[in-house]
C-alpha atoms as a printed R data frame, in Angstrom:
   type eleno elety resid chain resno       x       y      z
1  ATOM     1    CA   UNK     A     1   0.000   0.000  0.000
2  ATOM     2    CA   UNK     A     2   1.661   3.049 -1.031
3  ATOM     3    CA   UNK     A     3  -1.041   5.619  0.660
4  ATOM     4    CA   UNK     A     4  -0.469   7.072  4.079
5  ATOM     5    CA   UNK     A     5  -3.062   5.976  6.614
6  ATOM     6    CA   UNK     A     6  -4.393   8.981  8.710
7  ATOM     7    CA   UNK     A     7  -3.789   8.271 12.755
8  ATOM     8    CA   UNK     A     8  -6.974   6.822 12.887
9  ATOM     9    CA   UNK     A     9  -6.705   4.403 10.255
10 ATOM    10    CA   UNK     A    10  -3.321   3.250 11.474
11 ATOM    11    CA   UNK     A    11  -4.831   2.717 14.744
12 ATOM    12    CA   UNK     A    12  -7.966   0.324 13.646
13 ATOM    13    CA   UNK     A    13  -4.748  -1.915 11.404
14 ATOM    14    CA   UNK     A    14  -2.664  -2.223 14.179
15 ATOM    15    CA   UNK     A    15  -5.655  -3.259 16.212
16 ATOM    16    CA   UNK     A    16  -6.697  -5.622 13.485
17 ATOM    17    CA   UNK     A    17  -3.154  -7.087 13.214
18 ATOM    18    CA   UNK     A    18  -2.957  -7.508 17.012
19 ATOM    19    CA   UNK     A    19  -6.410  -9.857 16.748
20 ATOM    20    CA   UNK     A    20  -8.532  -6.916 18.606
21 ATOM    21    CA   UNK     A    21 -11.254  -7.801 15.499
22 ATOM    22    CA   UNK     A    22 -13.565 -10.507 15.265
23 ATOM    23    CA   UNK     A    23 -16.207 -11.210 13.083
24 ATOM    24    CA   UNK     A    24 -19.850 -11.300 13.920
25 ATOM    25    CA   UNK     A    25 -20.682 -15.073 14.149
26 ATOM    26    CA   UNK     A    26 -24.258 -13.909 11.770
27 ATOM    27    CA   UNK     A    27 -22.171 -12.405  9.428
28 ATOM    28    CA   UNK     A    28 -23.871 -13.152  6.185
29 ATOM    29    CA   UNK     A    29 -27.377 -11.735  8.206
30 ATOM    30    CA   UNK     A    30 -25.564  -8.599  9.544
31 ATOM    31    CA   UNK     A    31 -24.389  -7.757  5.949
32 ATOM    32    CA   UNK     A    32 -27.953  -8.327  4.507
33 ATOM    33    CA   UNK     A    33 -29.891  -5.913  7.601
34 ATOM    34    CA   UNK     A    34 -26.830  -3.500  6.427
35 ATOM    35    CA   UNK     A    35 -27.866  -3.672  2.469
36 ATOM    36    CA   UNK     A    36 -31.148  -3.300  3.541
37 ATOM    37    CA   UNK     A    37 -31.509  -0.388  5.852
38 ATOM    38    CA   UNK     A    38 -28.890   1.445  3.081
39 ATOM    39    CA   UNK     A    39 -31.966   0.904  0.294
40 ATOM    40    CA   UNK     A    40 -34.757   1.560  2.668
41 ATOM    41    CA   UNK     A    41 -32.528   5.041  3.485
42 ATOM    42    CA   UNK     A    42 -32.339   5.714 -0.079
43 ATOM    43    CA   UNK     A    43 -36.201   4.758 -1.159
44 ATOM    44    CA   UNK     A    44 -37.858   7.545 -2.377
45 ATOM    45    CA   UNK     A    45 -41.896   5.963 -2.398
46 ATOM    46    CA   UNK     A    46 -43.980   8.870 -1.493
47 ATOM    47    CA   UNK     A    47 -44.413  11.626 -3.020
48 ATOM    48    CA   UNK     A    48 -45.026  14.862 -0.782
49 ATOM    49    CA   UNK     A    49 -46.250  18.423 -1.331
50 ATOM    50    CA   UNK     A    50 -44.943  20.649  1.190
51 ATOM    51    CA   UNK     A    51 -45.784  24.713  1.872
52 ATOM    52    CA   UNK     A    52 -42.939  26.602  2.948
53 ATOM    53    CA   UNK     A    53 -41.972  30.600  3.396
54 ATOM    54    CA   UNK     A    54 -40.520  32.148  0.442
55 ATOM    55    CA   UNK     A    55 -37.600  32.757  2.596
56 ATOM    56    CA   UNK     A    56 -37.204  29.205  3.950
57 ATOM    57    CA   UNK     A    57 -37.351  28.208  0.132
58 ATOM    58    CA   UNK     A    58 -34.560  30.208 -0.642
59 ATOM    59    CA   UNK     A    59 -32.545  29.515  2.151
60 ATOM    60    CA   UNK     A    60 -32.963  26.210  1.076
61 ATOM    61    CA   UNK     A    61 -31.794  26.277 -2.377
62 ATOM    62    CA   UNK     A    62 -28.943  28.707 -1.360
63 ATOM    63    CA   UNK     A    63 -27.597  26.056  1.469
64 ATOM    64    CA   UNK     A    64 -28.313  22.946 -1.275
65 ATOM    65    CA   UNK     A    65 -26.333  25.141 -3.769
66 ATOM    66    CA   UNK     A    66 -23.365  25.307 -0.864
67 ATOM    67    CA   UNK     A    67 -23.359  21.613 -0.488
68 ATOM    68    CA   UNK     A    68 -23.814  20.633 -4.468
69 ATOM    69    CA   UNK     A    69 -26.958  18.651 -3.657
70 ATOM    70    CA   UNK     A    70 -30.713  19.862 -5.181
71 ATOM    71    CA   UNK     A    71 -32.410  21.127 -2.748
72 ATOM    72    CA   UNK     A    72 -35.463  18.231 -2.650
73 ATOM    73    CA   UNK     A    73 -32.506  16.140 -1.274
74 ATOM    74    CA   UNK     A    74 -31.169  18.639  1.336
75 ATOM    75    CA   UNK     A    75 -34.842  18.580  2.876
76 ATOM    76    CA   UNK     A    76 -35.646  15.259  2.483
77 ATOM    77    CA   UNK     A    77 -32.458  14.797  4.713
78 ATOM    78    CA   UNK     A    78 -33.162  17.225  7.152
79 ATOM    79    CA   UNK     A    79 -36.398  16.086  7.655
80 ATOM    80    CA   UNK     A    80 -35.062  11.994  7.928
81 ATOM    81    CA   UNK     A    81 -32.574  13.329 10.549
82 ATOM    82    CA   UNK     A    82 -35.451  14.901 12.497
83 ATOM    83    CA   UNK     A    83 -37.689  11.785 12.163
84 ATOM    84    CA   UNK     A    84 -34.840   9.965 13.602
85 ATOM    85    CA   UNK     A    85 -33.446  11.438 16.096
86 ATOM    86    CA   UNK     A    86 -30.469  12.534 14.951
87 ATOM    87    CA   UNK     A    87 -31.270  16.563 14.064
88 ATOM    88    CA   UNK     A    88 -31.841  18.579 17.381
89 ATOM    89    CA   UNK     A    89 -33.037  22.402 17.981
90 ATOM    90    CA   UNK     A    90 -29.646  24.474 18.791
91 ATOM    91    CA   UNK     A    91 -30.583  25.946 22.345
């Protein structure tokens, strides 16, 4: 390998080489429920017609613009991260 590993990289092969790793004894089942929630993330089923502010419109396609994603996708993520815990309000 002729890349250089970052610190953290270096530290998960030297664990790996010192047999800190072991395999799930389900593998095969842990790598299907991983294929599966990674579809079931990226299923788009439902279509939905949302009302938003003029201004909230246009912040949204200025901060999709900033990432270089369309702006359907930035709020269908921000409202997936909401659903699921994992977007909080800033207090």
């Amino acid at each position: 390998m002729t890349d250089k590993l970052s610190a953290d990289e270096q530290d998960i092969l030297d664990q790996f080489e010192r047999g800190e790793w072991q395999s799930v004894p389900n593998l095969e089942d842990e790598i299907q429920a991983a294929r599966q929630a990674a579809r079931q993330t990226f299923n788009k089923t439902k279509r939905v017609n949302l009302r938003v502010t003029e201004r909230d419109f246009n912040l949204a396609h200025a901060r999709a613009r900033e990432e270089g994603i369309p702006y359907q996708t930035l709020l269908s993520s921000v409202i997936h991260k909401y659903l699921s815990g994992r977007l909080t309000e800033k207090r």
